[in-house]
N, C-alpha and C positions, 0 to 999 in steps of 0.2 A: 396267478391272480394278481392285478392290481388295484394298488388305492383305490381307482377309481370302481370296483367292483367292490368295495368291501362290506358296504352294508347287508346286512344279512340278518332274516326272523330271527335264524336258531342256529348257533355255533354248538356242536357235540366235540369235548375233546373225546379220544380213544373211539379207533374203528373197530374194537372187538365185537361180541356179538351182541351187548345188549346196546352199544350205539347204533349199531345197525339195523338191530330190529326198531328201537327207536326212529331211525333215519328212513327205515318206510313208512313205518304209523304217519310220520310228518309226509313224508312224501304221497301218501297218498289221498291226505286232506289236504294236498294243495300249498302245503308250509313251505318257501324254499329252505334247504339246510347246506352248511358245510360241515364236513368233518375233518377236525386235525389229528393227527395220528403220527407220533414219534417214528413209530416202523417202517422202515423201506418199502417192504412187501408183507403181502398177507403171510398169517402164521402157517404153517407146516405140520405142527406137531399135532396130537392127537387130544392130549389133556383130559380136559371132561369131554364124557361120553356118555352120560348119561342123564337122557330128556325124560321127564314126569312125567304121569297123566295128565296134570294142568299145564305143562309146556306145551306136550302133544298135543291138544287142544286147543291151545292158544296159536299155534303156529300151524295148524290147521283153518281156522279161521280165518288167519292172515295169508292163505293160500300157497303156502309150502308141501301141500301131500307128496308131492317128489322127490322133498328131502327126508320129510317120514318113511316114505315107500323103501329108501336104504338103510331105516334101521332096522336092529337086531330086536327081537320083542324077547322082551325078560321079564316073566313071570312072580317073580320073584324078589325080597330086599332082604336088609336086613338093621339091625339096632344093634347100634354098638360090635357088631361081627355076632351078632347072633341068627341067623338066619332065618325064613320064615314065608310061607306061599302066603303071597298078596289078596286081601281078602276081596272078593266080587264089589265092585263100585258100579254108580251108574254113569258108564263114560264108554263111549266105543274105545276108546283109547285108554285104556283100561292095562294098567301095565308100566313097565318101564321102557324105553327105546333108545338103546345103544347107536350110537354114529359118533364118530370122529369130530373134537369140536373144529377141525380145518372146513372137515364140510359143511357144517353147520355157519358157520362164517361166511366160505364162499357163496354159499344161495344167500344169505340175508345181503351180502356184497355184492352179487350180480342184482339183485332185487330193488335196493338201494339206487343202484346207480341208474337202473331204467326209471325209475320215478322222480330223478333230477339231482339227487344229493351228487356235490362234489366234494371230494377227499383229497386232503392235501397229505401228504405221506412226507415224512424224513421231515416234520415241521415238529416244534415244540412251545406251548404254552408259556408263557415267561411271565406274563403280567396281567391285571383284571381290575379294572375301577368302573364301578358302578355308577350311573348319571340317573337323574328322573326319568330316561325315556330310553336310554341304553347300557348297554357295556361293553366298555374298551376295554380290547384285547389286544391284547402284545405279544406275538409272535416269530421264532426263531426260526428261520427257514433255510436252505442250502445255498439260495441268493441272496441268505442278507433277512434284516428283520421286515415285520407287516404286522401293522393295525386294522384291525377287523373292528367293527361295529357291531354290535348283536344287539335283538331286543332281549335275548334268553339266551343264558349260555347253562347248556348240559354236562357236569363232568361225571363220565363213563370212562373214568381213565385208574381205575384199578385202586385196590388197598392203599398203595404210596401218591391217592390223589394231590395232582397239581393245584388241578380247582381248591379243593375241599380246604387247602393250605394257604391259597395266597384269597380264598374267601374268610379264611378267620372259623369255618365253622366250627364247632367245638366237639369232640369226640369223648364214649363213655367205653375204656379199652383195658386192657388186660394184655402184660407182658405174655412174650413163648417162653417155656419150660420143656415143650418136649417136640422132637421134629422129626418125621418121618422121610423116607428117601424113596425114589423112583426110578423107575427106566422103564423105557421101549425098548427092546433085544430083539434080535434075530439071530438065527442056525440057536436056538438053544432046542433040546427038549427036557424042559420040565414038566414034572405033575404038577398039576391045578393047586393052588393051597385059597383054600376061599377061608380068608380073615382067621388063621390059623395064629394061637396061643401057643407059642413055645417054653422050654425053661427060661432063655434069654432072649425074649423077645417077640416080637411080633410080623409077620410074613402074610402075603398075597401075594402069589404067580396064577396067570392067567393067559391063553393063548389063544391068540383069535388069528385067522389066514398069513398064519406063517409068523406073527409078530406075537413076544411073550412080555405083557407088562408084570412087572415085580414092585411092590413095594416092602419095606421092611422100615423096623423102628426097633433099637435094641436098647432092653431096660438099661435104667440109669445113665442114659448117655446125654451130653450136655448138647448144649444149642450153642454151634458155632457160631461167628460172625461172618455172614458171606458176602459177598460182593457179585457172586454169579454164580452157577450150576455147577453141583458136587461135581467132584474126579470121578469116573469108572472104577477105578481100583478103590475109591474109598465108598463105593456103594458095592461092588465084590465082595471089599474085604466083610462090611457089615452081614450083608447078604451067608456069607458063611460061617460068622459068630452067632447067627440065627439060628441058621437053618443047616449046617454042615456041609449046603453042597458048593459045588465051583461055578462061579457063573463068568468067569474070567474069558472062556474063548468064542462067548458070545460078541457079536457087533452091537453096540449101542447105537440105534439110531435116535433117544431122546434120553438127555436126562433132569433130572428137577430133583430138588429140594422144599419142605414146605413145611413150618413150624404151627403151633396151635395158638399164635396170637391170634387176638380177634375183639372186635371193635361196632362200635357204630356210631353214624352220625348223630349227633342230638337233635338237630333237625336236619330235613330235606332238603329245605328251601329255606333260604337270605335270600328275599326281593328278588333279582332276576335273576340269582343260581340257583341252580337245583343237582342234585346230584342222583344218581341211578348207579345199581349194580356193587360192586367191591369198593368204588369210592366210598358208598352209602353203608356198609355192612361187611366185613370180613372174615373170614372163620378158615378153618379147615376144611377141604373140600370132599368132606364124608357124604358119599350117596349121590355126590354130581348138586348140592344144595345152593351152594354158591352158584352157578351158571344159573338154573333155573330160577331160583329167588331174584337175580340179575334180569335175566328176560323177560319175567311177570312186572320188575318195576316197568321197564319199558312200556307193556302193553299198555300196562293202568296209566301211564303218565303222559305219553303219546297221545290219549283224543284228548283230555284235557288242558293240555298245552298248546295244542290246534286251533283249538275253541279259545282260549284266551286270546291267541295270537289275530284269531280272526274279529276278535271282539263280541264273541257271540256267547261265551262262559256266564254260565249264572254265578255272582256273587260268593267266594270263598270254591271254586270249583277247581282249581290250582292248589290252593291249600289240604285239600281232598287228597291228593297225592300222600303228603307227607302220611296224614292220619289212616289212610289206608293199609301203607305199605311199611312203614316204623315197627305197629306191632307185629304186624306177619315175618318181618325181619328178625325182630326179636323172639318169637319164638322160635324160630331157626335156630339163632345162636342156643338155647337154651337146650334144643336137643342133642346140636352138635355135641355141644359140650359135653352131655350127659355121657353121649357116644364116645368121642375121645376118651373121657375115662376110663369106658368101660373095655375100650381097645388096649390102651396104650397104658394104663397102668399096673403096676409089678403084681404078683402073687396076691396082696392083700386088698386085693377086687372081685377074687374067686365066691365067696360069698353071697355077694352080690349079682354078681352074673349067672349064677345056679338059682338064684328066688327068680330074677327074671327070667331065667325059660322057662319057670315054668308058669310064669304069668303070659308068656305069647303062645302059651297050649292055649289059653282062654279065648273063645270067638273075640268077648268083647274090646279087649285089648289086642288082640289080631284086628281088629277094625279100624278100634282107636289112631294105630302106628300106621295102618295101611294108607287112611286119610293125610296124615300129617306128611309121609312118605311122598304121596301122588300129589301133594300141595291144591287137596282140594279143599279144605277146610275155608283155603280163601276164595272162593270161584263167584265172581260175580258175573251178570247179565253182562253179552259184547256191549262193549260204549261203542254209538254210531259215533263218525268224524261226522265235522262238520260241513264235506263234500259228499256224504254220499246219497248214492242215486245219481248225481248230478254229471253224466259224461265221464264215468270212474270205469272204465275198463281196462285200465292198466291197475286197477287195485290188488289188494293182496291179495 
């Protein structure tokens, strides 16, 4: 891309999945966008795998059934590792649905790209000064730096947002105290541990076509300071201070680390920023919440930003965004949390986790969690863009 190309509606930093799915909303109301993206190449790894009732739905709308049609329907959730069949909603999509977040990536990234978005990859955000009528943007790229022009810049660039940092926004956040570990494995066989309580610790193994994801979190253990993805041997070793067994001559094809900080922005939006996804809210990613609370900002902010851009937004309809999606965020965090405790914390949580089973024997409260789980509590009517009808047969 050169200077002379640089003006542009909507700069999105981070091409994960909720700039993406962003990156069609705009795409197919006609918005042009770029997106900048630190990453060489699209991600690989698996991560979250788990899409809502209201993800399902929303990404059905948006005309992805072919990436639904490869997930796994699971019947099932749980609270705090407590288990529990999902109670009947009114959704065809009714359920959870497992897929790979690589694949969920690549369709919104093939999707993206037929509707015009271009993505500049191995680029990084450096700078952001806001004008009456745009924002300079400063950017680090493999040939050298580039000034971009935006009417709107989106940061979808993760918990350690750029945006969210060199905007000033201001965050209401809480340090990590406790950090759980992961892997992708192969040649193992283990038995299943769904959200298993041990004496020292906390353990899930699970295996799907050949691959055994594991996590574990062993009482009282501190929060390192990392720089990158635990060692194998030091999620081994935990792994069998947990759970006794050897997971040593397994292949690790993924590993992660991920602590129970967690945050949000105070606002959404400072004038032409806005922020979407883990930039906007961070937590733990109990139940696949993070992706999907991520993807639904997109939808909801997507025609809105369309409609500003084109000039056709009623009065305060950008601002709708924030008041929208702030509190549905925040109760997120509120249950994560709950849930983290009720996982990760020592012996003197037994109590507690014995009252609530037997409050999710209760229909009403099996409803209550079921809702909050399938993130329908937020569902509102599709917002039309403000192309359609109009020559849209490349839409979603």
């Amino acid at each position: 891309m050169t200077p002379a190309r640089a003006d542009v509606p909507v700069l999105i930093v981070g091409a994960g999945p909720v700039g993406l799915l962003l990156a069609c909303g705009l795409g197919r109301a006609r918005v042009p966008v770029v997106l900048v993206e630190k990453r060489a190449r699209p991600m690989t790894e698996s991560r979250a795998t788990q899409l809502s009732t209201r993800t399902a739905e929303l990404l059905h709308e948006h005309g992805f059934d072919a990436l639904l049609a490869e997930a796994a329907h699971e019947p099932r959730t749980h609270f705090g590792g407590l288990g529990f069949d999902l109670s009947p909603v009114d959704s065809p999509h009714a359920g959870n649905w497992k897929v790979p977040q690589y694949r969920t990536e690549a369709a919104l990234g093939a999707r993206a790209a037929e509707l015009g978005a271009e993505t500049l990859r191995s680029h990084r955000l450096t700078g952001l000064t806001e004008q009456p009528d745009h924002v300079l943007c400063r950017i680090q790229g493999p040939e050298g730096p580039l000034e971009l022009r935006a009417a709107y810049v989106v940061g979808c660039d993760g918990a350690h947002s750029t945006v969210r940092r060199l905007a000033g926004i201001p965050v209401t956040a809480t340090p990590a105290t406790k950090e759980l570990l992961r892997a992708d494995l192969r040649g193992l066989n283990l038995r299943d541990r769904r959200f298993e309580r041990l004496t020292d610790g906390f353990a899930v193994a699970n295996t799907r076509d050949g691959i055994t994801r594991i996590m574990v979190h062993a009482f009282g253990a501190t929060v390192p300071t990392r720089t990158g993805p635990p060692r194998f041997t030091e999620i081994a070793d935990a792994w069998r201070h947990v759970t006794g067994e050897d997971i040593s001559r397994g292949t690790p094809l993924w590993l992660d680390a991920f602590d129970n900080a967690k945050g949000q922005a105070d606002s959404y939006r400072r004038g032409r920023i806005l922020l979407a996804g883990d930039a906007a809210h961070w937590h733990p990613p109990v139940g696949g919440q993070a992706l999907n609370t991520g993807l639904q900002d997109a939808a909801d902010l997507g025609p809105k930003l369309a409609e500003t851009v084109h000039g056709t937004a009623a009065p305060g309809l950008l601002d709708s965004y924030h008041q929208a999606r702030h509190p549905a965020a925040a109760r997120v965090l509120d249950h994560v949390a709950a849930q983290e405790q009720l996982m990760l914390d020592g012996p003197e949580t037994e109590p507690l986790r014995a009252v609530l089973s037997e409050l999710i024997g209760l229909d009403e409260v099996r409803a209550h969690l079921t809702s909050m789980a399938s993130n329908l509590n937020d569902r509102l009517p599709a917002a039309k863009t403000p192309m359609e009808g109009r020559n849209d047969s490349a839409g979603l």
